[in-house]
BALOBA-1460 file (C-alpha; in Angstrom, 3 decimals):
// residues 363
<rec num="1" residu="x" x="-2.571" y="27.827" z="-13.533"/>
<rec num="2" residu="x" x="-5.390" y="29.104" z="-15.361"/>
<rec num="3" residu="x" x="-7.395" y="26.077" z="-15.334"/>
<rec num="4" residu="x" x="-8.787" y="24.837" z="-11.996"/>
<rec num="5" residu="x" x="-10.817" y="21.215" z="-11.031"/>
<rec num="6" residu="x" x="-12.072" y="19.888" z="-7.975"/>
<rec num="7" residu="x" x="-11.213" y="16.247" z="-7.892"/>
<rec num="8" residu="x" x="-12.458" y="13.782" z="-5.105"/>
<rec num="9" residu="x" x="-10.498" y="10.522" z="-4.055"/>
<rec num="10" residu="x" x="-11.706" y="7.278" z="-2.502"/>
<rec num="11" residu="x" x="-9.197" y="6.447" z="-0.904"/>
<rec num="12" residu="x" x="-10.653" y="4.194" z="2.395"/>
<rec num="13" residu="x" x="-10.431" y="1.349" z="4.081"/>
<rec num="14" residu="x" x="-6.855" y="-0.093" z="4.411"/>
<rec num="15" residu="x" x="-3.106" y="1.667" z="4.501"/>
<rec num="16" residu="x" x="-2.595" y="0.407" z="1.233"/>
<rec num="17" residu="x" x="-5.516" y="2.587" z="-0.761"/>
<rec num="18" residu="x" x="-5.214" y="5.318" z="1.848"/>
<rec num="19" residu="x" x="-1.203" y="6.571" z="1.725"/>
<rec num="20" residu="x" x="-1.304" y="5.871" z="-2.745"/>
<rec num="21" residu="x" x="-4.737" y="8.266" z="-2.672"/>
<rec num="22" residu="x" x="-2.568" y="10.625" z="-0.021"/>
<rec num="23" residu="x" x="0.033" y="10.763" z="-3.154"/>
<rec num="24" residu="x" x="-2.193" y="11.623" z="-5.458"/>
<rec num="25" residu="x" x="-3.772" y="14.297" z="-3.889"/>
<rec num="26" residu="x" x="-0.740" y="15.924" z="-3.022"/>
<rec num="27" residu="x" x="0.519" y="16.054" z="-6.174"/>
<rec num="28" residu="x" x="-2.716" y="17.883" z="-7.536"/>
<rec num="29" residu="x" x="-2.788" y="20.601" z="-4.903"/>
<rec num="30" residu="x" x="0.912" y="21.277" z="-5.443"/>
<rec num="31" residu="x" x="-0.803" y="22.025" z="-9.221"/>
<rec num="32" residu="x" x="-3.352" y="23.973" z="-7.752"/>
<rec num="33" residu="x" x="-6.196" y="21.681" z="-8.176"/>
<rec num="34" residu="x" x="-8.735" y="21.146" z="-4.997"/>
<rec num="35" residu="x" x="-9.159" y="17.878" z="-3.774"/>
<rec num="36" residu="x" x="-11.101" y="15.728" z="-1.130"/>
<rec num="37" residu="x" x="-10.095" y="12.597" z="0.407"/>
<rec num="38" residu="x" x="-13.019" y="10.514" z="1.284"/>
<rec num="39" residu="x" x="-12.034" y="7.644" z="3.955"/>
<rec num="40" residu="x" x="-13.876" y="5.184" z="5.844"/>
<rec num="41" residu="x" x="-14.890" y="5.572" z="9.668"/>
<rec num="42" residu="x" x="-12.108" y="2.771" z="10.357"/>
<rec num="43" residu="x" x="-9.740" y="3.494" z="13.069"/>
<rec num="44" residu="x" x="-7.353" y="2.435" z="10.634"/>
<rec num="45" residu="x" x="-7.853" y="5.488" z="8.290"/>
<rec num="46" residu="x" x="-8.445" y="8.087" z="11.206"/>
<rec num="47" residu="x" x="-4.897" y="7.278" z="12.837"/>
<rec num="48" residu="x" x="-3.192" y="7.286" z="9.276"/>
<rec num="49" residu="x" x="-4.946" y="10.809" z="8.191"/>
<rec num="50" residu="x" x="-3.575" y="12.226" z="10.982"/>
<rec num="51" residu="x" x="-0.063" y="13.019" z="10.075"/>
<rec num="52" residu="x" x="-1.736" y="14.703" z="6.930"/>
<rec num="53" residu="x" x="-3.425" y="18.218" z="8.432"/>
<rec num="54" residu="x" x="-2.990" y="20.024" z="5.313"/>
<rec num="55" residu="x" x="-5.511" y="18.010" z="2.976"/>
<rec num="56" residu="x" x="-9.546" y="18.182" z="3.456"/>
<rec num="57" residu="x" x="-11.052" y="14.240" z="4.363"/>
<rec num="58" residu="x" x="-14.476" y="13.325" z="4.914"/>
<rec num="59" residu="x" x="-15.306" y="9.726" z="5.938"/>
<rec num="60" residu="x" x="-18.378" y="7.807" z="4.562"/>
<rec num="61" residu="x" x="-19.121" y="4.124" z="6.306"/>
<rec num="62" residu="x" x="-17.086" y="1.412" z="4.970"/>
<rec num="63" residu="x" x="-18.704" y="-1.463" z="2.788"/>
<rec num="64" residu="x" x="-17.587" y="-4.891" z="2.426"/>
<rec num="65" residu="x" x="-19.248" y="-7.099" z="0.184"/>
<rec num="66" residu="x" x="-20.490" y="-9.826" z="1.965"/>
<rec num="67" residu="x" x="-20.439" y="-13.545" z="-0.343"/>
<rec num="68" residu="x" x="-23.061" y="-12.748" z="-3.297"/>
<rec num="69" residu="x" x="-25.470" y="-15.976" z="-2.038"/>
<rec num="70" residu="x" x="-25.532" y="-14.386" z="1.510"/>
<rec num="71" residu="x" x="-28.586" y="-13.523" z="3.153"/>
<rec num="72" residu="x" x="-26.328" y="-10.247" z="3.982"/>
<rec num="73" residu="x" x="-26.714" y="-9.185" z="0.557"/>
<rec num="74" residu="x" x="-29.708" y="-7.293" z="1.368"/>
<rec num="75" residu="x" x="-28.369" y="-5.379" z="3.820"/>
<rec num="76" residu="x" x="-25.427" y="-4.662" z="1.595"/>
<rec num="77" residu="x" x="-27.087" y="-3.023" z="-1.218"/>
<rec num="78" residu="x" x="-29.267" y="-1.167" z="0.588"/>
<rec num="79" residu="x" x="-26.392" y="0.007" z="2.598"/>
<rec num="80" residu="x" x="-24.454" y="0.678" z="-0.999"/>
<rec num="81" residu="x" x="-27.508" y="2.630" z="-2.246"/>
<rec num="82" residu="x" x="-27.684" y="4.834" z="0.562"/>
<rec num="83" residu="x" x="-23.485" y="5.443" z="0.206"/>
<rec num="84" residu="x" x="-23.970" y="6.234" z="-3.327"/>
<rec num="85" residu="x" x="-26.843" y="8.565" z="-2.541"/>
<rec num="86" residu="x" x="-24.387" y="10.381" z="0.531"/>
<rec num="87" residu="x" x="-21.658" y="10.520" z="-2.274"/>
<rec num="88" residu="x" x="-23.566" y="12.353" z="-4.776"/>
<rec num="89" residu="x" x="-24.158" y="14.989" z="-1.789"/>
<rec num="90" residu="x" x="-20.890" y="15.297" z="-1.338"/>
<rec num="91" residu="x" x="-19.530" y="15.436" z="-4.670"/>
<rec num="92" residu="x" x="-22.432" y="18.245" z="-5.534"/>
<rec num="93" residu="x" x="-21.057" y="19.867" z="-2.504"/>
<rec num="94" residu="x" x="-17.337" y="19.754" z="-3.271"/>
<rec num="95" residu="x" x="-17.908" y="20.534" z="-7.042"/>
<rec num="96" residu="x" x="-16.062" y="17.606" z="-7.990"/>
<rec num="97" residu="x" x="-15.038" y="17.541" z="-12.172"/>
<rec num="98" residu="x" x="-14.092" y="13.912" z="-11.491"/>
<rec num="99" residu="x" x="-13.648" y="11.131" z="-9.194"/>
<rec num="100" residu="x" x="-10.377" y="8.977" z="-8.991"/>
<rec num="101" residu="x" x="-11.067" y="5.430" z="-6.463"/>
<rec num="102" residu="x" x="-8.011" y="3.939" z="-5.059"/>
<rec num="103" residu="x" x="-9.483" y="0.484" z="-4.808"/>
<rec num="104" residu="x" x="-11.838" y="-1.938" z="-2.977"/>
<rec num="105" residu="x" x="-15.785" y="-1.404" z="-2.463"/>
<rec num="106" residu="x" x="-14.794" y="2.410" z="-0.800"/>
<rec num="107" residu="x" x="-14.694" y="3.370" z="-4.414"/>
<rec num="108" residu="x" x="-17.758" y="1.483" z="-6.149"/>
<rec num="109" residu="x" x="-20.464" y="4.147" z="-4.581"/>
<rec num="110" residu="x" x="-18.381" y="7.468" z="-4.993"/>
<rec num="111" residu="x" x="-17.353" y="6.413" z="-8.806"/>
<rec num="112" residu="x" x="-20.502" y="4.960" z="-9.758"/>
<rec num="113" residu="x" x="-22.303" y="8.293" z="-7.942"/>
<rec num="114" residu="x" x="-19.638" y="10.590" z="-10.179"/>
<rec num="115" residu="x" x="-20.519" y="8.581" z="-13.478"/>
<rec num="116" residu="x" x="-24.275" y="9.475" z="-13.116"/>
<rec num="117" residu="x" x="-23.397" y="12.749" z="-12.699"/>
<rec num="118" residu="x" x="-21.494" y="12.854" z="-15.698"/>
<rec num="119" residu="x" x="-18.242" y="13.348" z="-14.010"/>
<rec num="120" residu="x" x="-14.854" y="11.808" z="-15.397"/>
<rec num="121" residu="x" x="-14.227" y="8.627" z="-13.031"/>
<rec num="122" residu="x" x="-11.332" y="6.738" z="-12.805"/>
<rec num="123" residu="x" x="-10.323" y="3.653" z="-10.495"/>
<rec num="124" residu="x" x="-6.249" y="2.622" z="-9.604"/>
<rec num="125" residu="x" x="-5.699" y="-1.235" z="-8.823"/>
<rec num="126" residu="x" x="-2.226" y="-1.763" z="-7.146"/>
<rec num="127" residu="x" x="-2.276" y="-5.853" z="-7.693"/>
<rec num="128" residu="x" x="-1.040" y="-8.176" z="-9.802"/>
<rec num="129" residu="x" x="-4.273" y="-9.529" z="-9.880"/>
<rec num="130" residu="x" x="-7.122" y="-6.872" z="-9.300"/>
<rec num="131" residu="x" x="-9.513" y="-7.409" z="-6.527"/>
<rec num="132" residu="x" x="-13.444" y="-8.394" z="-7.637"/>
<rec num="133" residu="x" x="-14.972" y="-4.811" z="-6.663"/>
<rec num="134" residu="x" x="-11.953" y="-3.281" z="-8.705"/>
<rec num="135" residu="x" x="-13.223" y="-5.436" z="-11.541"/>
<rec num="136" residu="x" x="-16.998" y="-4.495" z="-11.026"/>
<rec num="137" residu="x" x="-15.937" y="-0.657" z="-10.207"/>
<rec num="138" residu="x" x="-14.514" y="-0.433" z="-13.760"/>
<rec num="139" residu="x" x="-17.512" y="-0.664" z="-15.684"/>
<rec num="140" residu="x" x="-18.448" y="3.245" z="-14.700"/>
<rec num="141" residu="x" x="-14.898" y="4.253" z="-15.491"/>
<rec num="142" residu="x" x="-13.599" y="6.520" z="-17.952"/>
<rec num="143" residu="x" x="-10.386" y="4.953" z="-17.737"/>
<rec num="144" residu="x" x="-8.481" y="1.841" z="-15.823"/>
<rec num="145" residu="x" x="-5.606" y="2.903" z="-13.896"/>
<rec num="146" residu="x" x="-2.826" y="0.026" z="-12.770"/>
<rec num="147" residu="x" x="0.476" y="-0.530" z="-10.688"/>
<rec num="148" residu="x" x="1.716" y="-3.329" z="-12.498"/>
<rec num="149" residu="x" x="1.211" y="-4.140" z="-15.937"/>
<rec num="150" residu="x" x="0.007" y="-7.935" z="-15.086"/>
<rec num="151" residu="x" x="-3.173" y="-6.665" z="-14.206"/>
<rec num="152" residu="x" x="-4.064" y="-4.829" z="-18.029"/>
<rec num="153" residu="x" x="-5.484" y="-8.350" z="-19.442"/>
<rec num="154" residu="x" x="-8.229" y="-8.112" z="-16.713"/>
<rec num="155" residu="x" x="-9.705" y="-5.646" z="-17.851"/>
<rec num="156" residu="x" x="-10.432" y="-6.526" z="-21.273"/>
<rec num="157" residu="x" x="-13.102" y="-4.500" z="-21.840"/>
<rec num="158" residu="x" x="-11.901" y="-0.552" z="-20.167"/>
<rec num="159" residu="x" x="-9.248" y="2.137" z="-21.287"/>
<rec num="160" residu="x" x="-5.957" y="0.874" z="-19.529"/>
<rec num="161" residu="x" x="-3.031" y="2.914" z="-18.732"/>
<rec num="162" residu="x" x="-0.156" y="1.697" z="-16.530"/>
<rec num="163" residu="x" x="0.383" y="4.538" z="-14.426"/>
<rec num="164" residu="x" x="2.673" y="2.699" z="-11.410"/>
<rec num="165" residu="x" x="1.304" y="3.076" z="-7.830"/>
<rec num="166" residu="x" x="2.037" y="6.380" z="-5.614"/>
<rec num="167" residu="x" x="3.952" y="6.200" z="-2.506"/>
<rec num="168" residu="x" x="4.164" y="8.632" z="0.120"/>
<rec num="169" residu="x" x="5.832" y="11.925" z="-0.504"/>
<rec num="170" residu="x" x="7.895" y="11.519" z="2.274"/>
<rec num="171" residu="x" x="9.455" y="8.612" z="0.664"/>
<rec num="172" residu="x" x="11.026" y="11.067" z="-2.216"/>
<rec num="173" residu="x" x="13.957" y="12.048" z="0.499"/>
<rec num="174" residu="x" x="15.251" y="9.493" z="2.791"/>
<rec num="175" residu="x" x="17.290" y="10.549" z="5.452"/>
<rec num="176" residu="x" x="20.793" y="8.855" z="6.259"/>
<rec num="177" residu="x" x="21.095" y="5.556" z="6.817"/>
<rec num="178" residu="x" x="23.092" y="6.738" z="10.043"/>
<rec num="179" residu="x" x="20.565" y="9.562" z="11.616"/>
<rec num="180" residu="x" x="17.911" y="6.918" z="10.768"/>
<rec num="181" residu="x" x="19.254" y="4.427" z="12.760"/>
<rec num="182" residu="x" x="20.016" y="6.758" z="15.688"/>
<rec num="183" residu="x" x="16.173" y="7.290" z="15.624"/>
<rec num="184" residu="x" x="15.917" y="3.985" z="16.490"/>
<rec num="185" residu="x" x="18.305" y="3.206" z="18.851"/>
<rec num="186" residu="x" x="20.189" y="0.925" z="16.248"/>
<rec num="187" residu="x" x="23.913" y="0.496" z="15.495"/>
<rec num="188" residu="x" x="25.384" y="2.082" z="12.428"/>
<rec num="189" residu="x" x="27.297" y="-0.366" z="12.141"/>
<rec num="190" residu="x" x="26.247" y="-4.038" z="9.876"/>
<rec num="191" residu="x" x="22.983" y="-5.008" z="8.588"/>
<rec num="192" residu="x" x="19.908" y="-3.805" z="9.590"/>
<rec num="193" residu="x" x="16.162" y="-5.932" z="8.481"/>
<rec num="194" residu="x" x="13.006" y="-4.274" z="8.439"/>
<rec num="195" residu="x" x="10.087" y="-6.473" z="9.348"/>
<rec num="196" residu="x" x="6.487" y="-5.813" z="8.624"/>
<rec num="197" residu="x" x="3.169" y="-8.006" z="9.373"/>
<rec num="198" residu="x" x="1.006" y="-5.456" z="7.329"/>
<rec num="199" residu="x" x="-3.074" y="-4.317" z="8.605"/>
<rec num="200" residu="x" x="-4.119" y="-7.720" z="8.534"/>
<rec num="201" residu="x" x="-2.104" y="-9.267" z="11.553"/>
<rec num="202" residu="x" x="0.603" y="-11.440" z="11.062"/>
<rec num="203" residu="x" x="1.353" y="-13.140" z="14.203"/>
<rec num="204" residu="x" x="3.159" y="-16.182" z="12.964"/>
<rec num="205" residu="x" x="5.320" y="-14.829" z="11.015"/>
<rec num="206" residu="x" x="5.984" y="-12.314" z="14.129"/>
<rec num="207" residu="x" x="7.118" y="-15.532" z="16.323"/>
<rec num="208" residu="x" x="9.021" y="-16.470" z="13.034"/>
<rec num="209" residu="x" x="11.303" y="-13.560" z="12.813"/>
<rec num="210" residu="x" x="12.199" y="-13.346" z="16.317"/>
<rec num="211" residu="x" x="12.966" y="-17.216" z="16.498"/>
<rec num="212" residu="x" x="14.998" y="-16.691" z="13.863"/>
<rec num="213" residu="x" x="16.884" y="-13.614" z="14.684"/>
<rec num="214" residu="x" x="18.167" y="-15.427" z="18.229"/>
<rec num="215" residu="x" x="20.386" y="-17.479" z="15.683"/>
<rec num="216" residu="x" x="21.848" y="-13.998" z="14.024"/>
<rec num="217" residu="x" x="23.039" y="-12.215" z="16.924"/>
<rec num="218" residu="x" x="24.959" y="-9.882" z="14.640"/>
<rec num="219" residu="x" x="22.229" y="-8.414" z="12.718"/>
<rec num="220" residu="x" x="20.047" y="-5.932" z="13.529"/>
<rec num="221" residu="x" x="16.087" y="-5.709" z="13.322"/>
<rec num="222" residu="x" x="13.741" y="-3.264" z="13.056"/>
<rec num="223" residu="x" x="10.099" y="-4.701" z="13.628"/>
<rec num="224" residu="x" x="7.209" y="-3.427" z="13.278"/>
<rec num="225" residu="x" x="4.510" y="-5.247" z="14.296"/>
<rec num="226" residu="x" x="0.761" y="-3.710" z="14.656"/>
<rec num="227" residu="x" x="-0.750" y="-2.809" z="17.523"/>
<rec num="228" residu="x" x="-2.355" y="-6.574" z="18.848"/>
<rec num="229" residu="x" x="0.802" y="-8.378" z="18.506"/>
<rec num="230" residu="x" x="3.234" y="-5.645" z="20.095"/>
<rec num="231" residu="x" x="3.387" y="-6.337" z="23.750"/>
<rec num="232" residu="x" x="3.573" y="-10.489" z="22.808"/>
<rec num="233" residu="x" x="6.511" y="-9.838" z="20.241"/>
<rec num="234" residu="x" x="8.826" y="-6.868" z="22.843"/>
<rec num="235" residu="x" x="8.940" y="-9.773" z="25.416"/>
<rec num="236" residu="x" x="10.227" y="-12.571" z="22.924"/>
<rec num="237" residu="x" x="12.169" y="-9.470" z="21.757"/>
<rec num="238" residu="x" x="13.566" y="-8.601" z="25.457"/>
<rec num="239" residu="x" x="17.280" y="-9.036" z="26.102"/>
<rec num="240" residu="x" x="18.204" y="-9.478" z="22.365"/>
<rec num="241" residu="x" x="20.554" y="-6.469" z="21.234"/>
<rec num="242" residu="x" x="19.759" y="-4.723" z="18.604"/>
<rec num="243" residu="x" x="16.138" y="-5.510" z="18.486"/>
<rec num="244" residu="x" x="14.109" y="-2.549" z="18.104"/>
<rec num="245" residu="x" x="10.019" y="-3.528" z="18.149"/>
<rec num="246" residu="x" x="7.087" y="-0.323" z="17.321"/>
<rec num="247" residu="x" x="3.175" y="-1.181" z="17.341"/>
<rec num="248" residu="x" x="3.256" y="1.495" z="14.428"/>
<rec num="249" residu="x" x="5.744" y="3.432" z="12.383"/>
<rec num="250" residu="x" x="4.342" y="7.309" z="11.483"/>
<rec num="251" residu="x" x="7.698" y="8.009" z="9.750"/>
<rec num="252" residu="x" x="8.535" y="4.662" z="7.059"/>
<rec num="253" residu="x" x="11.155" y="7.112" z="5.132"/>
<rec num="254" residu="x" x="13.561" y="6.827" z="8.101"/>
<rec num="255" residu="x" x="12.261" y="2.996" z="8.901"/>
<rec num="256" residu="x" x="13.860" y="2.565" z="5.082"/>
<rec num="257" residu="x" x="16.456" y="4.165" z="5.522"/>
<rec num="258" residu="x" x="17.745" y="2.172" z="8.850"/>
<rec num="259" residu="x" x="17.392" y="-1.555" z="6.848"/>
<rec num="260" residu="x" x="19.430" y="-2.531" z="4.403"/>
<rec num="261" residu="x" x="17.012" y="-5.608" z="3.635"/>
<rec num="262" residu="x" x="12.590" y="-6.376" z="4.789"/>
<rec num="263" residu="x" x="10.793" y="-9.339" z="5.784"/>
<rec num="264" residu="x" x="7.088" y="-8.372" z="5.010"/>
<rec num="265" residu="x" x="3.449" y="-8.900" z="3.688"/>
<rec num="266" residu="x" x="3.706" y="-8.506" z="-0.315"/>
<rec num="267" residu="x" x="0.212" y="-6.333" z="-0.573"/>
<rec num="268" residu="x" x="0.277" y="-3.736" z="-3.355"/>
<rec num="269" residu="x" x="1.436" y="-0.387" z="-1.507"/>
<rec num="270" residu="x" x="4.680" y="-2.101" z="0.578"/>
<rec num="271" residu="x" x="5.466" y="-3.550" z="-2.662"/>
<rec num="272" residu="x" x="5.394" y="-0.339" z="-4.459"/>
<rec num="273" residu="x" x="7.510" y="1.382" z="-1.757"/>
<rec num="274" residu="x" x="10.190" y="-1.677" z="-1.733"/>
<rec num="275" residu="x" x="10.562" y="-1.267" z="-5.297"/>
<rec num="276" residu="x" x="10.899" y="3.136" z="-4.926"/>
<rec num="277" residu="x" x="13.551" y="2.451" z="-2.113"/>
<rec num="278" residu="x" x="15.042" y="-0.326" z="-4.283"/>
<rec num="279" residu="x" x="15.173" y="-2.879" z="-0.979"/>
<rec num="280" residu="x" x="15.647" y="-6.658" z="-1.525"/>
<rec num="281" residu="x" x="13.263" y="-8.572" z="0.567"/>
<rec num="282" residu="x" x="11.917" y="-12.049" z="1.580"/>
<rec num="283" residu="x" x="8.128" y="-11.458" z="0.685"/>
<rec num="284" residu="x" x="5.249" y="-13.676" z="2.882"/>
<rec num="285" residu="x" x="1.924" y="-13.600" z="0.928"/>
<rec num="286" residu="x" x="-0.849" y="-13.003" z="3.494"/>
<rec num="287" residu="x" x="-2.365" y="-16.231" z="3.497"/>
<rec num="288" residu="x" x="-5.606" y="-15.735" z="3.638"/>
<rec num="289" residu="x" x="-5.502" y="-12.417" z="0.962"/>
<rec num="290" residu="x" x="-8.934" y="-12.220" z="-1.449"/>
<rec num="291" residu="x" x="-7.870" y="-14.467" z="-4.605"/>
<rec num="292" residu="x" x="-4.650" y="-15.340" z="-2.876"/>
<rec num="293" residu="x" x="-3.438" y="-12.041" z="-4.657"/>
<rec num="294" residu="x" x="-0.465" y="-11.511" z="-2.369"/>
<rec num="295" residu="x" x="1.135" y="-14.344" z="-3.998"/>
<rec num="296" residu="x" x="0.850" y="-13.305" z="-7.466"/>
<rec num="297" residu="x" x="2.199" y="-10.109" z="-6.374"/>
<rec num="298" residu="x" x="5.260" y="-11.225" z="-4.708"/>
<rec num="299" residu="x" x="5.750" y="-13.604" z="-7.959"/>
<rec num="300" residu="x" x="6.363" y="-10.851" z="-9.974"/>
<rec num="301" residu="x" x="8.774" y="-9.315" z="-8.164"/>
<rec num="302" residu="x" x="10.581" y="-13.158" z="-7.765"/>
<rec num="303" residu="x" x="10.131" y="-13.731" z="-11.088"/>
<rec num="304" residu="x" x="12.149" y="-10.156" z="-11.732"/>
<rec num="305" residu="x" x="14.796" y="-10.875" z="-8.798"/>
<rec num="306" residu="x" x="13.929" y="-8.646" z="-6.685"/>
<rec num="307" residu="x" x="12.781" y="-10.046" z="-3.875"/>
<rec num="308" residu="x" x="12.914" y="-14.609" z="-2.424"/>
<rec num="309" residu="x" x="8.776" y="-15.172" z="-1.772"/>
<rec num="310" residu="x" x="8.088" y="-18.066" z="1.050"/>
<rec num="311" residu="x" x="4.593" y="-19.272" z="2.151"/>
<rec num="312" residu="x" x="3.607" y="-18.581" z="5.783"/>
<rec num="313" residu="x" x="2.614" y="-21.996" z="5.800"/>
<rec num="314" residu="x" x="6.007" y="-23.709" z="4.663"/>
<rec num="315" residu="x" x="8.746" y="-21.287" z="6.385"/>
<rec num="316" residu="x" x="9.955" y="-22.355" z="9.744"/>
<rec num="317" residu="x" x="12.598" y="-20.080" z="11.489"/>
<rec num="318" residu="x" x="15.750" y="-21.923" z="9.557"/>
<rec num="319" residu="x" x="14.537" y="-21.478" z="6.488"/>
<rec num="320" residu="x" x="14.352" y="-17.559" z="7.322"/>
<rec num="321" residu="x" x="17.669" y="-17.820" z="8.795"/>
<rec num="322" residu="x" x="19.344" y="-19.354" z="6.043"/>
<rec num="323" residu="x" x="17.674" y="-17.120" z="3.342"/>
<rec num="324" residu="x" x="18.977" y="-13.721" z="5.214"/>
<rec num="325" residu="x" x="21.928" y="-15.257" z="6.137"/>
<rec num="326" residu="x" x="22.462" y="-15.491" z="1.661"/>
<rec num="327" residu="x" x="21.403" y="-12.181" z="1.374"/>
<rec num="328" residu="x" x="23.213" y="-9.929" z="3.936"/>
<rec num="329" residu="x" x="26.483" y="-11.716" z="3.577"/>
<rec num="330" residu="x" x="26.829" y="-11.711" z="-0.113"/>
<rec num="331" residu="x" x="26.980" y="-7.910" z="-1.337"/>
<rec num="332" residu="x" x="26.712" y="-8.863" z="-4.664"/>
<rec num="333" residu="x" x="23.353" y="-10.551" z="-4.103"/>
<rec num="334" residu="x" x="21.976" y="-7.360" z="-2.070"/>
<rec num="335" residu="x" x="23.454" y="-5.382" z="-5.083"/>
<rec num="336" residu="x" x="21.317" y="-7.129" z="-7.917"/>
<rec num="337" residu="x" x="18.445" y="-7.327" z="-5.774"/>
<rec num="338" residu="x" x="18.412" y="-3.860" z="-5.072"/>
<rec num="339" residu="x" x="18.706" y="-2.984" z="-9.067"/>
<rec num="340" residu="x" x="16.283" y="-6.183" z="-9.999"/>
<rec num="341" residu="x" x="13.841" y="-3.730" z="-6.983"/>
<rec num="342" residu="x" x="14.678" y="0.080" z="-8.416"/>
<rec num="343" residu="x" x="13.737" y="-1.594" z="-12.048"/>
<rec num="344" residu="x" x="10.357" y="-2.113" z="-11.006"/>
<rec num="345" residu="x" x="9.811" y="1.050" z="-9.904"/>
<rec num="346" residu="x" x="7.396" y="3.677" z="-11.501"/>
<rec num="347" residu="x" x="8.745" y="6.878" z="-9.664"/>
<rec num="348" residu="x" x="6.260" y="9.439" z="-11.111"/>
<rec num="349" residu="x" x="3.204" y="7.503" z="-10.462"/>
<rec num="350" residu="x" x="1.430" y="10.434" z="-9.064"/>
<rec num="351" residu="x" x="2.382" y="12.512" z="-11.738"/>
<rec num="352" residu="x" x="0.912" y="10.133" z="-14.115"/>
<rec num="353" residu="x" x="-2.197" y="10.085" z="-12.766"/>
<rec num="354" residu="x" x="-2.788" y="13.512" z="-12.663"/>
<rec num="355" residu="x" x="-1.869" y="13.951" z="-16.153"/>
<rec num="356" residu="x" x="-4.215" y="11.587" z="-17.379"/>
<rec num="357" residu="x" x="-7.132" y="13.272" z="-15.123"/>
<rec num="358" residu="x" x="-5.914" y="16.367" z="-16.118"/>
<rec num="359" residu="x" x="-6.361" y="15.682" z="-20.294"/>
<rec num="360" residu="x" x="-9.555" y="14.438" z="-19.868"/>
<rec num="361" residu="x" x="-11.094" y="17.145" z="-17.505"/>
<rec num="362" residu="x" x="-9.381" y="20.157" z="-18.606"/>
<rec num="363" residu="x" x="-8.755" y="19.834" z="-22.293"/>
């Protein structure tokens, strides 16, 4: 390549900004472009990272906006002045031709630091229905990246260009159903369900799943459940076959793989992975999501037939047994599901946005 840029991506703060920003980044060094990944000081971000030796991160404190009548407003912008001030250090430092944010109030310092510089600056919203700081971030963007193409109308005023949201490389190449399950001590044999609470805890729907599996002794579950609920959920879990239970999962391409169908959180990046892997699922909004966005996204994919949505607060254990019960034991339903998923899929997502970085900083 004879054209070269240095691009640096906000990608902090929560799984689901962290492993789409991962994406992205590997997709421009395998172009030959530098990049830098610039996390939060979250535990969150510093066990993720790990797996990912071969790309450069720096962390910068994480900023939450606090309600904008708080007294802890004050604190908050001073706080967000001094980030934006460390950011333009670090972009001077790294060189950086532009500045791509992966979402939330990580991005707002780096992008707005890059857009007095005179940098290109871009920001990617995974929802349905983009977060507030996604909205505010926007207004120092060149253009408006977005997963889903419910979110274009807000953003009336920005450059819009449905781009999909990255997953994971590792997602690209599954491995067999059958070696997958061996990793996990399941049967290769029948259905397998892949359970996940998400970041934000989820121990309800935890108790939920395992109530309900005790009335499905013939299907299998894979469960993952975050570190504070893990010890509560393997001794509900203890004695039933076929019950596998992990704090955390470092390798979700084989976690695919084993399931044939997920229980789960519906926040932007599992959605965008369900849809790559083309899995049916019964989709729980996190109830107490910013805007109640989890809902809208798990709408769209109901509203598409991919996926049965239930509220946390309305599902008891039958209801979850009778809704897996229609899915794993009618093959045409997991069929159409599984199409109704792949068709909302935007497989090159990564690609795309480094194309449209790429026109705008290099031609």
């Amino acid at each position: 390549m004879s054209k070269k840029m240095n691009v640096l991506i906000a990608c902090g703060g929560t799984g689901g900004h962290l492993f789409p920003g991962i994406a992205v980044a590997e997709e421009l060094e395998k172009r030959g472009h530098g990049v830098l990944l610039l996390i939060s000081e979250k535990k969150v971000d510093a066990e993720a990272s790990k797996k990912y030796g071969g790309l450069t991160f720096q962390t910068v404190p994480a900023i939450a906006k606090p309600p904008t009548f708080s007294p802890k407003m004050i604190p908050f912008l001073f706080k967000l002045w001094s980030t934006v001030k460390q950011c333009r250090k670090i972009l001077v430092e790294h060189k950086s031709d532009a500045v791509l944010g992966m979402g939330g109030f990580t991005s707002l310092p780096p992008v707005f630091a890059g857009k007095k510089m005179g940098l290109m600056t871009y920001v990617h919203d995974s929802n349905a229905l983009p977060g507030k700081a996604n909205r505010l971030t926007a207004r120092w963007c060149r253009k408006v990246l977005i997963g889903l193409e419910a979110a274009a109308s807000y953003f009336p005023q920005s450059d819009v260009v449905v781009t999909g949201t990255p997953v994971r490389h590792e997602l690209t190449a599954l491995p067999s159903q059958a070696e997958a399950r061996a990793k996990y001590g399941l049967s290769p044999e029948g259905r397998a369900v892949l359970v996940m609470g998400g970041s934000q805890g989820a121990k309800r729907l935890n108790t939920l799943v395992v109530e309900a599996a005790r009335a499905m002794p013939g299907l299998q579950f894979l469960h993952i459940t975050g570190a504070f609920d893990h010890d509560r959920v393997k001794e509900m879990a203890s004695g039933r076959a076929g019950y596998h239970v992990l704090s955390f999962c470092d390798d979700m391409a084989a976690a695919y793989a084993a399931c044939d169908v997920a229980v789960c959180r519906s926040g932007a990046s599992s959605m965008s992975e369900l849809a790559y892997v083309a899995m049916p699922s019964i989709l729980v909004p996190y109830p107490y999501a910013a805007d109640d966005h989890q809902t809208v996204n798990a709408r769209v994919f109901e509203d598409a037939g991919a996926a049965v949505m239930r509220q946390e607060a309305e599902l008891d254990a039958g209801e979850l047994v009778a809704d897996l019960t229609r899915m794993v034991e009618d093959e045409e339903v997991m069929r159409e599901m599984s199409s109704r998923a792949d068709g909302l899929a935007l497989k090159d997502a990564a690609a795309k946005i480094c194309d449209e970085i790429s026109v705008d900083v290099l031609t």
